[in-house]
C-alpha positions in Angstrom: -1.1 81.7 -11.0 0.3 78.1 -10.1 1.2 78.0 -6.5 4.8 76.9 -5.3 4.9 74.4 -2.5 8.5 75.3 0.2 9.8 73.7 2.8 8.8 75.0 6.2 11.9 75.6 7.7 10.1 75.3 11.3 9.4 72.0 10.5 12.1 69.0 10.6 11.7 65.5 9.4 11.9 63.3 11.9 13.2 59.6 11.3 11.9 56.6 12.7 14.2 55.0 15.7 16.9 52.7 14.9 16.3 48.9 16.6 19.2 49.0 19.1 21.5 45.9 18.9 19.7 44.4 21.7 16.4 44.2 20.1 15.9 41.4 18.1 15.3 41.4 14.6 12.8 38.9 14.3 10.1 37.7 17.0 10.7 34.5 19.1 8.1 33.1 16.8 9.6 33.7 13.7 13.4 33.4 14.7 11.9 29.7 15.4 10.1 29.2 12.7 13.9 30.3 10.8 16.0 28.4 12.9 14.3 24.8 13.4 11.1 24.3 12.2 11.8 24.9 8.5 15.0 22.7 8.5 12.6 20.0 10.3 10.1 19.8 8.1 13.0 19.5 5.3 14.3 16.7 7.0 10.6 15.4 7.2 10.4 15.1 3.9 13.5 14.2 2.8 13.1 11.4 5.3 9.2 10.3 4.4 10.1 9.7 0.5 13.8 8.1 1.7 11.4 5.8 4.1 8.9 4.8 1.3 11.8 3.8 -1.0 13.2 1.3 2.0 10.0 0.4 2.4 9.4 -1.0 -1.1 12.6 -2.5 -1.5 12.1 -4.1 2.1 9.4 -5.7 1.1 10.0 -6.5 -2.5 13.2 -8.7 -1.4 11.6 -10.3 1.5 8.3 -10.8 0.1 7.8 -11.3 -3.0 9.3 -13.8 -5.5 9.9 -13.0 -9.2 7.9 -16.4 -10.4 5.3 -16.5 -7.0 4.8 -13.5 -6.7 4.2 -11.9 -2.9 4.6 -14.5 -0.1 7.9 -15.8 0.5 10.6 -13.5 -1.3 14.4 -14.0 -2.2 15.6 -13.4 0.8 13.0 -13.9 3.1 15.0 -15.9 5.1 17.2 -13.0 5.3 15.6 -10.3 6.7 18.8 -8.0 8.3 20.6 -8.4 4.9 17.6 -7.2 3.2 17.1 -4.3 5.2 21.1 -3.6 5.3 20.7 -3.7 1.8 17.3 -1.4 2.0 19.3 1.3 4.2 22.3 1.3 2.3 20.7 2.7 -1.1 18.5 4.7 1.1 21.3 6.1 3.1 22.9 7.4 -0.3 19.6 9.3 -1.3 19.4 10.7 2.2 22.7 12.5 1.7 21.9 13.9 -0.8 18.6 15.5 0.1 19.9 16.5 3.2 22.8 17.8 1.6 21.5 19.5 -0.9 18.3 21.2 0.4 17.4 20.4 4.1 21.0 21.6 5.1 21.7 23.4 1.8 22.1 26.7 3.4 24.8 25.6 5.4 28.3 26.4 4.7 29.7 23.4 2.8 31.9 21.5 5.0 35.2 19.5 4.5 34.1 16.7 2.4 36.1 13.8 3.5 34.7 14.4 7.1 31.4 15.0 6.1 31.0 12.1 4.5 33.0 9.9 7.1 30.6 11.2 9.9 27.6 10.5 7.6 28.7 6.7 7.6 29.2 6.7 10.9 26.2 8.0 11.8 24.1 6.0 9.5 25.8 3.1 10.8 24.5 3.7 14.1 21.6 4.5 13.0 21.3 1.5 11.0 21.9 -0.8 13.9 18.8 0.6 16.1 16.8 0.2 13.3 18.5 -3.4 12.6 18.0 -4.0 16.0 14.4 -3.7 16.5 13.8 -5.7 13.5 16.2 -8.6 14.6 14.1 -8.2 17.9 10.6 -8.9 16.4 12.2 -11.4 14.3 14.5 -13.9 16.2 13.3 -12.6 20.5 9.5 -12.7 19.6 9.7 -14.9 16.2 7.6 -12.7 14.5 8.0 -13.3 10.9 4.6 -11.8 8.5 4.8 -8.4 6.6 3.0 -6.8 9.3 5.5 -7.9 12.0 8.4 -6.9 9.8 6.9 -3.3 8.5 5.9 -2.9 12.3 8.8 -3.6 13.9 12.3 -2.6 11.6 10.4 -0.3 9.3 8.2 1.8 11.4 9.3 1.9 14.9 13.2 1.0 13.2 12.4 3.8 10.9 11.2 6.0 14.3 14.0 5.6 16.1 17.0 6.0 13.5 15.2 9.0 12.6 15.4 10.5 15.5 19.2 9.4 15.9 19.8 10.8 12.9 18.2 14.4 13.0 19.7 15.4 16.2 23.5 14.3 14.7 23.2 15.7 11.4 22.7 18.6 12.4 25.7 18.6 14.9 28.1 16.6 13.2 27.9 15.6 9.2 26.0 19.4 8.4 27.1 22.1 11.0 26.3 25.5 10.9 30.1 26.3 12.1 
């Protein structure tokens, strides 16, 4: 004879506790993690392949000649107006990457302004890193590859970086 399972009616279900609106969904660890350290490491990466492409063409316009190959380049005699030129293509791709997946999540803002404050910020930017080249260069007359990658494309690089995180986030990519 096949036996029929009933409810006990003596018995009620009971249902887990609700979280109450003051307890957080995540932990502190996590709500981190969500908030600022995946966005960071975006921007890391965005800004470590934007930073080899400058790079390259840095060092390809300063430093290298199309018939003597690397020593004295096309414009090594212009070094601000190579890396002007450097940032200026590097600045586009950086928009974009930021734009499009560091930042992606965000709600997209007014384009004309977002695109205004990325120029100004990047111009900023752009003369910090400008600056400590033109300081190795003309203040210390420093003038070899290893001078000019130290100075306007590594700590240059550094600095703008930096400059530029904390404003894109606050100005060309709110969260609103």
């Amino acid at each position: 004879m096949p036996v029929v399972l009933t409810p006990d009616s003596t018995t009620e279900e009971i249902a887990p506790p609700a979280p109450s609106p003051s307890t957080p969904a995540r932990s502190g660890a996590a709500s981190l993690f969500a908030e600022h350290l995946r966005p960071t490491l975006k921007f890391l990466v965005v800004g470590g392949i934007v930073f080899l492409l400058d790079a390259a063409m840095y060092n390809l316009l300063v430093f290298w000649h199309p018939t003597h190959g690397w020593g004295e380049g096309l414009m090594h005699a212009s070094p601000l107006t190579a890396k002007i030129i450097a940032i200026a293509i590097a600045s586009c791709l950086t928009y974009l990457g930021n734009r499009l997946w560091t930042f992606g999540d965000r709600p997209r803002p007014d384009t004309t302004r977002s695109i205004m404050m990325f120029i100004l910020i990047n111009l900023i930017a752009a003369g910090l890193q400008l600056s400590c080249l033109g300081f190795s260069r003309y203040v210390l007359g420093l003038d070899s590859v290893l001078a000019d990658n130290v100075s306007g494309t590594f700590i240059g690089q550094i600095v703008s970086t930096s400059f530029r995180y904390v404003t894109y986030g606050r100005f060309v990519f709110p969260k609103r």
